[in-house]
N, C-alpha and C positions, 0 to 999 in steps of 0.2 A: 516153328515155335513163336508163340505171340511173346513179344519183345518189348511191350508197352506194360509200364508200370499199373498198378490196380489204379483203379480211379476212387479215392479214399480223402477225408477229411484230412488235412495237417496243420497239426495242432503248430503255432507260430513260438510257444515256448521254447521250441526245438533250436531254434534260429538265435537262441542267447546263448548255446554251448560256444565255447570259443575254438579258433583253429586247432587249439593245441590238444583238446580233450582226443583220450583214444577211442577207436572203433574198431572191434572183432568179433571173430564168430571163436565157442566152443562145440568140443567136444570130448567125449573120455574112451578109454583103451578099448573097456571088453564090449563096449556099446558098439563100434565101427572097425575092428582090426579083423577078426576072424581070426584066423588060423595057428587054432589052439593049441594043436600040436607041435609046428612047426619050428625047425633050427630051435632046440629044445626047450621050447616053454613049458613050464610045470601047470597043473592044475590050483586055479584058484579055489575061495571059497563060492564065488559064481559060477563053473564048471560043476561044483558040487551040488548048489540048490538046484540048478535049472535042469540037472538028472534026480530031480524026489520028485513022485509024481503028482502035480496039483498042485506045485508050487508059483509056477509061471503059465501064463496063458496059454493056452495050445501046446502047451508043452515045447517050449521055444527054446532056443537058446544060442549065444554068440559064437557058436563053433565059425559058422560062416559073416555073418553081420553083414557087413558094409562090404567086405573083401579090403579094408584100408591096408592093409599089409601087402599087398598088391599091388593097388593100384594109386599108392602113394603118390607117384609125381601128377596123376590124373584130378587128384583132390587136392594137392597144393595149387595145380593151375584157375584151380576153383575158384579158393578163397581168391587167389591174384584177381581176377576177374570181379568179386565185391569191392576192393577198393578199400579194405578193411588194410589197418595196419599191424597188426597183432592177429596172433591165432595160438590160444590155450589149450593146450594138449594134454592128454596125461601118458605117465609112462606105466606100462602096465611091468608090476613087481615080478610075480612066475612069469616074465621075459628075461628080465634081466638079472633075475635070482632066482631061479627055481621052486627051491626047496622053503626060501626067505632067510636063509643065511650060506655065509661060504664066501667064495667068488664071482666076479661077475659073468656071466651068461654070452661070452663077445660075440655069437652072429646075433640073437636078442638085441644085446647091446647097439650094434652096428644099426638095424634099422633107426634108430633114430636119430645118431649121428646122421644119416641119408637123408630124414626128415627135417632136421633143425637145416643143413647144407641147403636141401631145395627151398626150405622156407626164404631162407636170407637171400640166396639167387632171384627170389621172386620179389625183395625189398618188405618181406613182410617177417616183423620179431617172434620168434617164439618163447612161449609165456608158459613152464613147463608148469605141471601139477602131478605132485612124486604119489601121491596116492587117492586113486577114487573107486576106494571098495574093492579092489580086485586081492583081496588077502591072500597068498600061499596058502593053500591048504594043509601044508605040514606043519604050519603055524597054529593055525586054528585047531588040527588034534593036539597040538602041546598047549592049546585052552585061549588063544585068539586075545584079543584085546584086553580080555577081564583079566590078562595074566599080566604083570610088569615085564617081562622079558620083553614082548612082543615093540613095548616102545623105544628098549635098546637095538634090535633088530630092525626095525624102520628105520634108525639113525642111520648103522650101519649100511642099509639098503639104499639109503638118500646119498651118501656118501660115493658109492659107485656109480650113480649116475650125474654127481655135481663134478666127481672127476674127471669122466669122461663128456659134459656139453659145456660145462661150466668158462670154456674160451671162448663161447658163441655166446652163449645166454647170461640174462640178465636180468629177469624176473622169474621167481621161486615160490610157489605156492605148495605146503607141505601134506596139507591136507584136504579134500576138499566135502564138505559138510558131516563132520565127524557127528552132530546129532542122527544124521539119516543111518548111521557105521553104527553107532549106539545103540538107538533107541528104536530102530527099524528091522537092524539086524539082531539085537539081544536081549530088546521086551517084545514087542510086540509081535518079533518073527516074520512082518512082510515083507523082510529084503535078507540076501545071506548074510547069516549061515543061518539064519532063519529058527532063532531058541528064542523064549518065553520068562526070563529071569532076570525083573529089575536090579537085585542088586549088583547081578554081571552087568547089564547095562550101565550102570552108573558109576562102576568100576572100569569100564570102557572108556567112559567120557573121560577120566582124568589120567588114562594111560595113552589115548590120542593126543590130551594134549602136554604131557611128560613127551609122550613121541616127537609130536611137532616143536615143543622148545629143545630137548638134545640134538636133531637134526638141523633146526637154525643154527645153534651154537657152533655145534661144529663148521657148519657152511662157511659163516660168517666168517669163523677162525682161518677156512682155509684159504679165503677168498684173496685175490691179490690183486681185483678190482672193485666197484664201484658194484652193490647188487641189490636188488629188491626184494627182501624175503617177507613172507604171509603166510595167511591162512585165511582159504575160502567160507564163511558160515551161511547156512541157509536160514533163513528167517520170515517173520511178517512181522502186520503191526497187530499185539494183541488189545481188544480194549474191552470194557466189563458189557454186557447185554443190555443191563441198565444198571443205577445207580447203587442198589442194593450190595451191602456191604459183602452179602454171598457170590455176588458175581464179582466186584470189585477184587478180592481175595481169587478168584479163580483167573482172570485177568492177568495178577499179580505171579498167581501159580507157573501160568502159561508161557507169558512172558521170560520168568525166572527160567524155565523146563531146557527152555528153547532158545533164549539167546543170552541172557546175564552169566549162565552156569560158564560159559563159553568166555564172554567178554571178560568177563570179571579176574580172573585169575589171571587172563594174557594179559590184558592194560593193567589191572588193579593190584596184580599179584596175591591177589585172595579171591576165595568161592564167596558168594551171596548169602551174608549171614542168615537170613529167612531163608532160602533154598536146604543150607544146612540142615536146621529147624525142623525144613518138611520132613529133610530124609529121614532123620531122628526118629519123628512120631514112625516112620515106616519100618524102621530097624533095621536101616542104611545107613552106613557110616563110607564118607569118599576116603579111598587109601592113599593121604597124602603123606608122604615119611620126610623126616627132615630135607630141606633145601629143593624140593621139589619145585616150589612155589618159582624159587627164584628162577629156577633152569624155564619154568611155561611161561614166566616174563620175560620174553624177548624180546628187541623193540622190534616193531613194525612196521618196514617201510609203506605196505599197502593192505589193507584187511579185503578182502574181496568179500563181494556181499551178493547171494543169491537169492532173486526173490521171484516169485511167482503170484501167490494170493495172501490175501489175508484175513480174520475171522476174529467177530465176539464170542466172548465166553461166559457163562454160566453156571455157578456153585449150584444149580436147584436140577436136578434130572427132571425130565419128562413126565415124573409121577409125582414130584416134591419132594423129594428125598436129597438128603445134602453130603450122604457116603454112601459108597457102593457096597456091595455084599461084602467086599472085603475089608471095609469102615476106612478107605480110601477119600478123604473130602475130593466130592465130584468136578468135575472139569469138562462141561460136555460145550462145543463147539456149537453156534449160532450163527447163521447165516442171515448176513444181507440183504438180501434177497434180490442180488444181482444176477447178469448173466452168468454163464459158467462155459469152460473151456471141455472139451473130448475127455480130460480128467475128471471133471465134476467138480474144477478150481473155479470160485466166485470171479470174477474179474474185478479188482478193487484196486485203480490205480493210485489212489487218493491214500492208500494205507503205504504205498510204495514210499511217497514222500514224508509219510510223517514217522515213519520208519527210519529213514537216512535223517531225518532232522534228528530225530531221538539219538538216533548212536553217535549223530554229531557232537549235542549234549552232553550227553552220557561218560563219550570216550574222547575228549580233545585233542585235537595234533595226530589223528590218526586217520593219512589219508585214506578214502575208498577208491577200489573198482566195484562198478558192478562186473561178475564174472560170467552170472548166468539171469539170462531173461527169457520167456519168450511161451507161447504157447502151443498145444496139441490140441487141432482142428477134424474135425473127418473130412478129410484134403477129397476130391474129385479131380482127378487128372484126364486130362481130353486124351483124344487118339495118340498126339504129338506128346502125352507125358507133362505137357504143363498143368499147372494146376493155378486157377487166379484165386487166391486164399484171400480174399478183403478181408477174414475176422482176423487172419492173422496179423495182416498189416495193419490194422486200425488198433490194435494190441500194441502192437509195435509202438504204435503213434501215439499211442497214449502213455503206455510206459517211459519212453524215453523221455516224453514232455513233464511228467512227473519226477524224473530224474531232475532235470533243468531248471524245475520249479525249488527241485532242496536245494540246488546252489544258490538259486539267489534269496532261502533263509538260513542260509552259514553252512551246511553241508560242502564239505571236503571232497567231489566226487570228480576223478580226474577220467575215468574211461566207462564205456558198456560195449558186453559183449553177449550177442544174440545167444541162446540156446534154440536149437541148435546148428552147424553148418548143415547137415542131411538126417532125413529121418534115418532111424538107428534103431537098433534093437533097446526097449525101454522098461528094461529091467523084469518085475514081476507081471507087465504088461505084455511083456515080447516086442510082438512088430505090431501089438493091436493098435497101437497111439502114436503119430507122428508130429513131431514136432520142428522139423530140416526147414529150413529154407531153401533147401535143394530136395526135389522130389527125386526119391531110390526106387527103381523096379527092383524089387528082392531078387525074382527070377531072372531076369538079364544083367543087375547090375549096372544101368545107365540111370545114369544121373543127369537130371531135370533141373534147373533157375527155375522157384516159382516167382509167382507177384511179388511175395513179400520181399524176396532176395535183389530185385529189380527196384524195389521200391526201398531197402538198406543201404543198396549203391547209390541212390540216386540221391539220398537222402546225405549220406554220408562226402558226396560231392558238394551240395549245396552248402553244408552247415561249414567246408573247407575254403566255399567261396572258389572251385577248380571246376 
């Protein structure tokens, strides 16, 4: 295996992070665990989409993944070997709760107790994330997110596993990108459970985040030390096409959709007076009941922030038209006209930072991680399985510099953490798109360092000064 880092630009911004900032790789349950049946795990609602036919690439799905349930101590040696100090996990729900209520699940359970043990043997923290989309499926037939029960049942479900790691761990992440859960899984349909019904979506949004303020509260309450609790949001930076008050207004739209509907009730303890407004003209009302507000204002020790690309926006379609058939004011996405990643993401590192300057703005005293970075390449791996990924690395290199660049205009940003440790099963994509810094033979299950990962260690040594 070639051993030598890519030979890539570095950007010198990199070199003003300070010793103390953190560095990790993620990843989540049904992306890298496999084995779905096993020591009783119930079916999610991703078990559910990736059996409809033409839902998922090739008709893919996480039965096997990565084998991480397996070969657990062989990927915690892993991470040890980047030099990262953190590694963000999620814990998958039908593990540890089947059905998504009852008791807890104890051989489920146990794997992770095994996994936080080896992580800290290895001197590396783990940084749990109690839910990334893997919903019980007997949740979702009693009506999933759009239903209020489901956020008292997350509490409950958080609850059984702050029990049992909560002696080890120390960072809590409750959610992670509740827009992608919303608006992915309940309008739009390209992610599970894969339905078509804005007002269930938006009914979603403010029952993730009812979920993630009952689940803090109680944590916090139970807590008998010192903890970090959150919540992950994925984002950009959105800005108008040009100056015209139609794009201005869709900007505003975009913006509101995607990241204020989110911020606003956690810091603010209110929704976005104009987001309101919008739902209104739509004949959306958010189902907030007394005292709500205050439970999804929780404070915050850390907001995690996921970002990949970012995009102008335009109130005018394609033909001139400023509503859609359904007399919808339009909102249609503009392009840069940058490069783009295996996803067809623009590469805009430049939106990165004026994204964290904004929510530094926006939401004061509210430190950040980033939790997820990182891009999906059409990787080429030699005979040996290595793969020397320069776009990824240069991605890397630019991202993190734009990280380094908002702290020194006031941004809060104390860690970044690569997406992802190993190419993984990528949702509606399957295995079409990798994004690892460790290359996976599906069929063998041997796992590869690429460039990029060679050049995270190397990087992450320097910026330590080790």
């Amino acid at each position: 295996m070639d051993t030598t880092a890519p030979i890539v630009g570095h950007d010198p911004a990199i070199d003003t992070l300070p010793a103390s900032f953190r560095w990790g790789v993620a990843t989540s349950a049904y992306q890298i665990e496999g084995a779905h049946e096993e020591d009783g795990r119930g079916p999610s609602i991703w078990d559910t989409y990736c059996r409809t036919p033409g839902m998922v690439h090739n008709d893919d799905n996480g039965d096997v993944a990565c084998d991480h349930y397996h070969r657990m101590p062989e990927d915690v040696a892993l991470i040890g070997s980047l030099g990262v100090d953190t590694y963000r996990f999620s814990v998958a729900w039908p593990r540890v709760q089947p059905g998504g209520k009852g008791p807890v699940n104890a051989p489920g359970m146990a794997f992770y107790d095994r996994l936080v043990d080896e992580l800290l043997a290895k001197g590396v923290d783990p940084w749990v994330t109690l839910y990334h989309w893997d919903l019980p499926q007997e949740l979702e037939d009693a009506g999933g997110w759009p239903v209020r029960d489901t956020a008292y049942r997350f509490a409950d479900y958080s609850m059984l596993v702050f029990d049992a790691l909560s002696d080890r761990v120390r960072n809590w992440t409750t959610l992670n990108e509740p827009w992608c859960s919303a608006m992915l899984g309940y309008y739009e349909g390209r992610q599970a459970p894969g339905r078509q019904d804005f007002g269930a979506a938006i009914h979603a949004v403010h029952h993730l985040l009812l979920g993630h303020g009952l689940a803090t509260q109680r944590m916090r309450e139970a807590a008998t030390e010192p903890m970090e609790f959150g919540i992950t949001l994925n984002m950009g930076h959105a800005a108008p096409a040009s100056d015209s008050d139609a794009d201005r207004d869709a900007a505003r739209r975009a913006d509101g959709l995607s990241r204020r509907i989110y911020l606003d009730p956690l810091v603010h303890g209110r929704y976005p007076a104009d987001i309101v407004e919008d739902m209104t003209a739509r004949g959306v009302a958010i189902p907030v009941e007394a005292g709500d507000l205050e439970v999804i204002k929780q404070p915050i020790e850390v907001l995690g922030v996921n970002y990949y690309s970012s995009s102008m926006f335009s109130g005018v379609d394609e033909d001139g038209n400023t509503e859609d058939a359904d007399g919808v004011p339009v909102c249609r996405e503009v392009r840069y006209g940058r490069p783009v990643t295996a996803m067809d993401w623009e590469i805009v590192p430049e939106g990165f930072t004026k994204l964290l300057v904004q929510i530094g703005l926006d939401y004061p005293g509210v430190p950040m991680v980033i939790t997820e970075n990182g891009a999906a390449f059409d990787d080429k791996a030699d005979e040996n399985g290595f793969v020397r990924d320069d776009d990824r690395t240069a991605y890397l290199d630019s991202h993190i510099a734009a990280v380094a660049k908002a702290r020194t205009e006031g941004a809060d940003i104390r860690g970044y953490f690569a997406w992802s440790l190993m190419d993984n099963f990528e949702w509606s994509y399957g295995y079409d798109k990798r994004f690892g810094l460790v290359h996976v033979d599906y069929e063998t299950q041997v796992r590869t360092l690429k460039g990029s990962a060679l050049w995270y260690r190397d990087t992450i040594r320097r910026v330590r000064g080790s």
